[in-house]
N, C-alpha and C positions, 0 to 999 in steps of 0.2 A: 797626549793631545792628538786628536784625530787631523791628521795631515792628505786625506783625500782630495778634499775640494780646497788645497792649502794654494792659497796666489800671493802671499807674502806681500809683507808692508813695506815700502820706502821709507827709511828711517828720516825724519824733515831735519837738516841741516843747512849752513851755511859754510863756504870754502872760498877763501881767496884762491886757493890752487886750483886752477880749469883741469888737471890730469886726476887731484883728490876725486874731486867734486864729475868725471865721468864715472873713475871706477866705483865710488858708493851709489852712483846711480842702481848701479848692479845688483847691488845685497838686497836683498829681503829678509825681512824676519817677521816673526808673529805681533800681533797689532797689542793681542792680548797681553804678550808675555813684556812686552815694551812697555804696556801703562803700567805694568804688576811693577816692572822695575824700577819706574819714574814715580811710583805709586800716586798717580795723578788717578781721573778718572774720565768720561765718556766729554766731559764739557773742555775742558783742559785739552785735550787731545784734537778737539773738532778747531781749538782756538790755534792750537801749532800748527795742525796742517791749512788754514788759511793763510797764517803766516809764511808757511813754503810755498804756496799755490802764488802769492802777490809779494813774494820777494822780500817781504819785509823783516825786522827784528824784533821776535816778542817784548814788551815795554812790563816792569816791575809795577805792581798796581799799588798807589800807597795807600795801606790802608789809612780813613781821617775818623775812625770811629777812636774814642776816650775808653781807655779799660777803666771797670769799672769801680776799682780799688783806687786809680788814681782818680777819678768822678769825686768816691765817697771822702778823700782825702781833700781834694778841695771845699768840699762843699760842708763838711760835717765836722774834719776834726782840726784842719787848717784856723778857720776863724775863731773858735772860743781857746788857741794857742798863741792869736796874735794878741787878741784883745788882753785876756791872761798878763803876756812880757808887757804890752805897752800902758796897763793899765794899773799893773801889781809887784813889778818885778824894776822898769824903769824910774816910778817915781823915788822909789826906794834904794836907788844906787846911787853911787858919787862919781862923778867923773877919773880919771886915772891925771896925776901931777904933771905926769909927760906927754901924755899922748890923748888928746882933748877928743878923739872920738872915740876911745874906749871908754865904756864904763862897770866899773866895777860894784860886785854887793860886801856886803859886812861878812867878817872872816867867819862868823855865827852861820851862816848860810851853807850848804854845799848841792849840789846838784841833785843829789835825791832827797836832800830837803827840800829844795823847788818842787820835785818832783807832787813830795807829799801835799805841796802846799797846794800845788797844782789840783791835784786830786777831790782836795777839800772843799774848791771852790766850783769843784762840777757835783759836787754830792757825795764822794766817797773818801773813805778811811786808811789810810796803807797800815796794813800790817806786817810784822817782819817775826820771824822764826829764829831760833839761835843758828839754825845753817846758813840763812842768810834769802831764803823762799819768802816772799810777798804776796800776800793777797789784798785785794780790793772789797771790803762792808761798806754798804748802803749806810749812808747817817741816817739815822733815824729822825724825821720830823724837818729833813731838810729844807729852808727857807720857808718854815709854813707849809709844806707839803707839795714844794714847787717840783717840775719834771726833771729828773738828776740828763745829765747831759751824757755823750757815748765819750770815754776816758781811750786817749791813745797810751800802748805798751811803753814800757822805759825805753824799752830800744827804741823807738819810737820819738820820744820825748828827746832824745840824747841828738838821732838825725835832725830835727826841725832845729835845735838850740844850734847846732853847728855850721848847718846852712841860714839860718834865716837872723843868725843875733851872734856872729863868729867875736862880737870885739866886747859883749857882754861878759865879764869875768868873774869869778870870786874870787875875792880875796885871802890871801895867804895867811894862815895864824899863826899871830905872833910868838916867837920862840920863848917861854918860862926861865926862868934864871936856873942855871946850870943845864942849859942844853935842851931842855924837853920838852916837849910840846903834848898838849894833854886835851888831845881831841876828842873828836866822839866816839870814832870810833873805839879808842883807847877804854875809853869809859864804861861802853857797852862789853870789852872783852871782859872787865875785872866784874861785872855785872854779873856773865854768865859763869865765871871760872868759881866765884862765891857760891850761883846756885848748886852748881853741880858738886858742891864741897858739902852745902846744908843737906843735899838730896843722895849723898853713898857714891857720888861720882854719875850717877844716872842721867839720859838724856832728859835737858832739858829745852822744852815743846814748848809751855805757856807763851803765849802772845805779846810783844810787842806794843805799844805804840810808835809809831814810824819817827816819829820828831824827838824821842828820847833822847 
């Protein structure tokens, strides 16, 4: 740094101590190397030292602009979620015996069956792979050829059910005589352990329907 015509900057602070606040009177340093470290820039800098010059304390500016994910979220994938629980999901539950604002679905249900079903009724298909990988197919011929709507992630799907419908439950399935309980997921394992028995133990790919 070329320090010939160097006259050094007052670093702009405040000091309750009158003996602090002579001796940094003193110090100077480069104007430059002070925004490099503050990595502000020429506007920022012009705003602190008016602030030193009239005594005052810079103020936190809040930003009130909406990012734009939370924008898309209320407006896009919020409403065809609410409509969905209150339209498809609550008429079809039962209240809980105990506790009158809980409601519960049928034990047939689980949450990435909602999910699916979710799915179905913006336009698309959930698919599942034996590892457990999902994709989303276009129905074909959907409603007459109506516009399929923009489908939020399961993660997704999982955050809105938790905040916005915490007392919505499924139901628990009921236990099979001698102990067992013979879900779906149960069904889908002896599913794949056969394929891979008919196919030499090989992976098995083929596809899915999600609500199997």
């Amino acid at each position: 740094h070329n320090t010939t015509h160097f006259r050094g900057f007052s670093m702009p602070f405040l000091s309750k101590d009158a003996e602090i606040g002579r001796e940094m009177k003193d110090i100077r340093i480069c104007k430059h190397a002070f925004m490099r470290l503050l990595r502000v820039g020429g506007k920022v800098m012009g705003t602190l030292q008016n602030h030193v010059n009239n005594g005052t304390m810079p103020t936190r500016k809040v930003c009130t602009i909406e990012p734009y994910w939370r924008k898309r979220y209320k407006e896009v994938i919020k409403p065809p979620l609410d409509a969905f629980f209150e339209e498809s999901l609550y008429p079809s539950a039962k209240k809980h015996p105990k506790h009158s604002d809980v409601h519960e679905l049928d034990s047939d249900w689980s949450k990435r069956k909602v999910y699916g079903y979710y799915c179905e009724t913006m336009g698309y298909e959930v698919l599942t792979d034996s590892s457990g990988r999902t994709t989303l197919e276009p129905i074909k011929d959907y409603n007459g050829g109506a516009e399929r709507q923009e489908v939020c992630s399961w993660t997704s799907f999982l955050r809105y059910w938790a905040k916005e419908h915490p007392k919505l439950l499924v139901s628990s399935k009921p236990t099979a005589a001698g102990g067992s309980n013979n879900s779906i997921g149960s069904v889908r394992e002896k599913k794949r352990k056969a394929a891979k028995m008919e196919g030499g133990g090989g992976p098995y790919l083929s596809k899915m329907p999600f609500n199997v």
